[in-house]
N, C-alpha and C positions, 0 to 999 in steps of 0.2 A: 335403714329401716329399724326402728324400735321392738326390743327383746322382744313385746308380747304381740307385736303386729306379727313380725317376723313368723313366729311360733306359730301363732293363725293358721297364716300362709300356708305354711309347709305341713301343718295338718291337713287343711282342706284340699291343694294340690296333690298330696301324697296320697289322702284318700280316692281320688278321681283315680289317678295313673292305676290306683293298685286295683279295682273297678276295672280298668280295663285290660289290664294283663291279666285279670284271673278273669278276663270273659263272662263277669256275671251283671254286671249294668254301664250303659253309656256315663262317661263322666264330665259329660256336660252339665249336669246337675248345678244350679249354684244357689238355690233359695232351700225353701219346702218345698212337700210335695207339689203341693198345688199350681207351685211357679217354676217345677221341670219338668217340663216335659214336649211335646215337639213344635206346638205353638209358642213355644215361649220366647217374646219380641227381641229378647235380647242377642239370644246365643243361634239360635234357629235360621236354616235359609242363610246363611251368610259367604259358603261355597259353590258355585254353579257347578252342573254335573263336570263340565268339562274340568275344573280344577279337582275335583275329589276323585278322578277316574287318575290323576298322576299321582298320588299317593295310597299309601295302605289306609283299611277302613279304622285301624286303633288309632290312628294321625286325628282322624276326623273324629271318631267317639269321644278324646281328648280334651278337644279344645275349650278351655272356658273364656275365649274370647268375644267380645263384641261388637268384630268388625272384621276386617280384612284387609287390612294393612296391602297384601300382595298383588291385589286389583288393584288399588287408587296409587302406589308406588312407579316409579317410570326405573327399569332397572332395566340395565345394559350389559351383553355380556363382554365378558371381563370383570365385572365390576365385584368387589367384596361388600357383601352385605352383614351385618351384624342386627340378632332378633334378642330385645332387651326380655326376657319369662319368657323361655321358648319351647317350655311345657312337651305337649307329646310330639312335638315337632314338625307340625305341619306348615307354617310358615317358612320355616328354616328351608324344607323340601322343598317346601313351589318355588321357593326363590334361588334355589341351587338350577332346579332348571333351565329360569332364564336368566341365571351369567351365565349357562351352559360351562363346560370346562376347562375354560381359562379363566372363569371366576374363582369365585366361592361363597358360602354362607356358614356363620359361626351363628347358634346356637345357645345365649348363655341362661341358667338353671342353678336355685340355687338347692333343688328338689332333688333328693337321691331319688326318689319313685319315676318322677319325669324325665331324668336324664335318663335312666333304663328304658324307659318307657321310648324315647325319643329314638334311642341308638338304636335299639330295638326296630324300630321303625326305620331307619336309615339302611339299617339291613337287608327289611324285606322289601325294601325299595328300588338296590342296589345304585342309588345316588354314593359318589365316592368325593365330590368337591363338598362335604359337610365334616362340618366339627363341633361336636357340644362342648362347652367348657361349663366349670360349675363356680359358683360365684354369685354373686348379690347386684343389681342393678348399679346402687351407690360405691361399688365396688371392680370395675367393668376388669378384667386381668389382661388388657392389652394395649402394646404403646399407645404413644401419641402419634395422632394421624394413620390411624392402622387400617380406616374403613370409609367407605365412600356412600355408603347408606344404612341408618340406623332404623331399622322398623322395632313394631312392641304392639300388640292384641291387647288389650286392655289389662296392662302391667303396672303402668308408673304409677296411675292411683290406688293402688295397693300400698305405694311406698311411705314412709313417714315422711321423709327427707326429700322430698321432689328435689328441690334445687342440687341438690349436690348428685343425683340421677343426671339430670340435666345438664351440670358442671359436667362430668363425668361422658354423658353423650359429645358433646363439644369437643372435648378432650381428645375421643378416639375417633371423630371424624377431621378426614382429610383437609384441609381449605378446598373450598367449593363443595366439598359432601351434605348430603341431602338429611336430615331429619323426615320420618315420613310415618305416624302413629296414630297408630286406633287406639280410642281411649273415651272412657264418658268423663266429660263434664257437667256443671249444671250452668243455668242461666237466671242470674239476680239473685236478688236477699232472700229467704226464708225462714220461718223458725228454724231454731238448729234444733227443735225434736221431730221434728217435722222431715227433716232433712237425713237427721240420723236413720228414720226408720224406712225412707225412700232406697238411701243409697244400700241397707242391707238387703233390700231385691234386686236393685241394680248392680249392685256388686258384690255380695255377701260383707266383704269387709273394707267396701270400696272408700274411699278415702277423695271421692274427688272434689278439682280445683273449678272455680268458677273461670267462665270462659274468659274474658277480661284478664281475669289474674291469673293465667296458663299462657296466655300473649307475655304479658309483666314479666314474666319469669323467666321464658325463651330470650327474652327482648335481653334481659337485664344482664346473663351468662352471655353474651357475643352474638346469639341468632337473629339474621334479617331475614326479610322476606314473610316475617310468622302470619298464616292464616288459619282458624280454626275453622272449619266447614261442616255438620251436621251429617250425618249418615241415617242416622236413627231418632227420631224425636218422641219417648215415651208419654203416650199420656194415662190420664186415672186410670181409664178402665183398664188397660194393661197391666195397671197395680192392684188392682182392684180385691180379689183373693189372696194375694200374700199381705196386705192392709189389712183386709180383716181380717186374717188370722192372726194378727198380732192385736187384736181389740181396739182398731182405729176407727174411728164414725168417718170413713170414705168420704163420706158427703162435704161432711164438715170443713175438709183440707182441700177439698178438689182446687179449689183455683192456686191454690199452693202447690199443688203438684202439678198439675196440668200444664203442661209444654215443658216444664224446666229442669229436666233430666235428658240426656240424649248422649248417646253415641257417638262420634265425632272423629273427621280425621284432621287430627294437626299438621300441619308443615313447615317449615324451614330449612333455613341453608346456612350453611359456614362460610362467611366470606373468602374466595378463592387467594387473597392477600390479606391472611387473618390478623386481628389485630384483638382479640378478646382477650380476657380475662386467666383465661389459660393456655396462651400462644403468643404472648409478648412478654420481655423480661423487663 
């Protein structure tokens, strides 16, 4: 991740966690005003009662993810899961419960606010198969072959360097381990100012890859199987007030915008007889 991305990040991150440790606003926030708040398509409704009733409510206030990773994943217990931004640690927690314990679930953060925020949470959960660790996505601090499933809430497009994320994901899954991430993409060419001012509602400083070239990239690091599948498909009017608050004539880009931002769960696998790029000498 690039110094001033980096920096971003762990502004806007830190500011959420510390929002909800001081009990004074949800840190699901990711736009303006106008684009947080409980309708908002992105972060909104993404937990059914039944999963937000197994952890604490600051897990849930937390999360600036756009999807759920935990739902569309097939996790077995026994199994170790690793969460690439695992923030106030609500994904880490639901997935601790079902390896139940003889699993585990690792946690990694490269956020001092988040990681407190998380343990924090881990506590008053009293989940005991979790571990945060602190560290950078392109940077993961555990061996090779260390995990059997990689999840991530809409993390990796944050990062400058996908690829070496992705080298890196490869790296710490098992042969036969599962890749399984929420993440927005977009779909086709746009202008890139066009583009620029979409992906800062969709993601404040989101960075993402066209869906084609996020196949390209899994494909090209060792992963088979890659399917990108849609979760969330954004259109204008959804945009439509953080657009014009930044003085855009909505009207004028609509077909530019319209369908080709969304939310999306990726997939892949590490071949169980690995032969990729980081697993052969």
């Amino acid at each position: 991740m690039s110094s001033d991305i980096k920096d971003v990040v762990k502004e806007k991150y830190g500011q959420a966690a510390l929002r909800v440790l001081n009990g004074s606003d949800s840190g699901s926030c990711c736009g303006t005003t106008s684009a947080c708040c409980d309708s908002d398509p992105i972060t909104s409704n993404l937990y059914d009662e039944n999963q937000a009733a197994q952890i604490p409510e600051d897990a849930l206030k937390a999360s600036l993810g756009c999807g759920n990773p935990t739902a569309l994943a097939t996790l077995k217990p026994g199994e170790i899961v690793l969460d690439l931004g695992s923030g106030g640690g609500i994904d880490v927690l639901l997935s601790a419960r079902r390896v139940g314990p003889t699993g585990k679930a690792y946690g990694l953060d490269m956020t001092d606010g988040m990681l407190a925020l998380a343990r924090e949470n881990q506590r008053k959960s009293g989940i005991e198969n979790v571990e945060f660790l602190k560290g950078e996505i392109e940077h993961i601090p555990l061996p090779d072959n260390a995990v059997d499933v990689i999840i991530s809430n809409c993390v990796i497009n944050l990062s400058a360097d996908k690829e070496r994320v992705l080298r890196e994901a490869f790296r710490v899954l098992k042969p036969g381990g599962r890749f399984a991430v929420s993440d927005v993409v977009t779909r086709g060419a746009m202008l890139p100012e066009i583009r620029e001012h979409v992906l800062l509602w969709v993601g404040c400083v989101a960075g993402a890859l066209e869906e084609n070239e996020y196949r390209s990239k899994l494909t090209s690091v060792g992963f088979e199987d890659v399917t990108v599948e849609p979760t969330r498909i954004y259109r204008v009017e959804d945009a439509r007030s953080f657009l014009a608050g930044q003085g855009i004539d909505v009207d004028a880009i609509a077909n530019e915008v319209d369908g080709k931002f969304m939310s999306a769960f990726v997939r892949a696998t590490k071949a169980k007889s690995c032969c990729g790029p980081t697993c052969c000498s």
